[in-house]
C-alpha angles and dihedrals in degrees: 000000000000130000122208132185125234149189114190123187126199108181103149105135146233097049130096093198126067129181126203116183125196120235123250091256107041139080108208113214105194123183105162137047128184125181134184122198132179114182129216116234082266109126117242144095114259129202139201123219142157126219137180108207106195117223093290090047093250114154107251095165136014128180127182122190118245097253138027127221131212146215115332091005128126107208114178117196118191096207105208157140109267097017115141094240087246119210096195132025131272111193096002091298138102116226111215115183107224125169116239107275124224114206118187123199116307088016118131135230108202125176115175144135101278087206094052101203100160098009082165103041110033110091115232127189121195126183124168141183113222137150128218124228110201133183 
């Protein structure tokens, strides 16, 4: 068995989801999010969140930030063990307590705007630590 650690970046535009599935032979150990979002003038109340979907894309775990954002707006959330659950932002960033998630092979990341307003248009950035635990 090896453990490596990772940081993985996902900053294609014009989305608001991103997946992130884990290989075959890996377990992904993640203990930090951080997403990025810049909405589009269209109305509407976005929201982060992060989810893991096991193999049968059944919700394991679901976590929503402690405050949406709307039209025109960045919000950026750090999703991680130990953080206060923020309402509003300090530093220009929203603090979301999450536990560390555990993701076995197969398994999903997905961070996305639960309210998908402009699921096309807004641009979201996702970046993650993790570490792989291989056999």
């Amino acid at each position: 068995m090896s453990i490596k650690y990772r940081f993985k970046r996902d900053a294609a535009i014009n989305d608001s989801s991103k997946v992130f599935t884990v290989p075959d032979s890996e377990v992904w150990i993640i203990t930090h999010v951080n997403v990025k979002t810049v909405a589009t003038a269209d109305a509407g109340t976005r929201q982060h969140r992060v989810i893991v979907r096991d193999t049968s894309d059944n919700v394991v775990v679901q976590i929503e930030a402690g405050a949406g954002f709307t039209q025109g707006q960045t919000q950026t959330v750090d999703f991680f063990p130990g953080a206060p659950d923020n309402t509003t932002e300090i530093n220009d960033t929203l603090k979301t307590a999450m536990p560390v998630l555990v993701l076995l092979p197969g398994f999903d990341l997905v961070v996305e705007d639960g309210a998908a307003i402009q699921a096309a248009a807004d641009d979201m950035i996702v970046a993650f630590t993790y570490s792989i635990r291989t056999p």
